[in-house]
C-alpha positions as a Markdown table, in Angstrom:
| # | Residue | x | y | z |
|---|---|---|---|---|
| 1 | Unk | 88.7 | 80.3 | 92.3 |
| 2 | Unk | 87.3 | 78.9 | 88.9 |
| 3 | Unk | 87.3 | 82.3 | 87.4 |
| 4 | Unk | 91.0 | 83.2 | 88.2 |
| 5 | Unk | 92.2 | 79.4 | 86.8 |
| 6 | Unk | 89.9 | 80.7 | 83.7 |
| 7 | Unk | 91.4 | 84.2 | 83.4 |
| 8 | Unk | 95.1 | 83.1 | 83.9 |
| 9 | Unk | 94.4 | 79.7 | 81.3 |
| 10 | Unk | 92.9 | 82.3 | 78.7 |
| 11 | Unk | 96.0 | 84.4 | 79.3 |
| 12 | Unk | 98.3 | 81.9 | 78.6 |
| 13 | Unk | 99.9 | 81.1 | 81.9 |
| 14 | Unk | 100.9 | 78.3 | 84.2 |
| 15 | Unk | 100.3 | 78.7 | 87.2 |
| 16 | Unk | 100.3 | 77.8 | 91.3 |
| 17 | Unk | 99.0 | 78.9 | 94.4 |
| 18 | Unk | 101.4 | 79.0 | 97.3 |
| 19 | Unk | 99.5 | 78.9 | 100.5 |
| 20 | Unk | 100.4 | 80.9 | 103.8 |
| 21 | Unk | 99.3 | 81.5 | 107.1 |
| 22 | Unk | 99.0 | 84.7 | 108.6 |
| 23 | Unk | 102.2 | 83.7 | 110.7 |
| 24 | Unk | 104.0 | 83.5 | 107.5 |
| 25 | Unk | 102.8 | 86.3 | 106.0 |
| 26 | Unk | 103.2 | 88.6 | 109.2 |
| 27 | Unk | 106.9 | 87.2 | 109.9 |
| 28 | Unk | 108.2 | 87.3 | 106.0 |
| 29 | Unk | 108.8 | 84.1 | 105.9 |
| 30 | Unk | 109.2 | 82.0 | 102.3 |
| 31 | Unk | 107.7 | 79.3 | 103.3 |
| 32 | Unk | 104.4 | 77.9 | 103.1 |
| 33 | Unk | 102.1 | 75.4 | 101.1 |
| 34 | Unk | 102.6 | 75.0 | 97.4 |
| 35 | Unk | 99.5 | 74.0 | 95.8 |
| 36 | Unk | 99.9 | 72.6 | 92.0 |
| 37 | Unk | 97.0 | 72.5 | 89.5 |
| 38 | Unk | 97.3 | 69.9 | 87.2 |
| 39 | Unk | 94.9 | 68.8 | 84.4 |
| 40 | Unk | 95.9 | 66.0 | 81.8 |
């Protein structure tokens, strides 16, 4: 996972990971988990 926050920091983006269970994913739902990075 350090590799893709590298390669989408030296890109220039912000970013997030939403999270999802296979449920989720199977059923099309929009839900899930949102998962913020922050650094200060």
């Amino acid at each position: 996972m350090g590799t893709l926050l590298a390669e989408l920091a030296h890109a220039g983006f912000d970013y997030a990971f939403a999270v999802a269970t296979q449920e989720e994913i199977k059923n099309g739902a929009a839900c899930g988990q949102l998962s913020m990075i922050m650094e200060e």
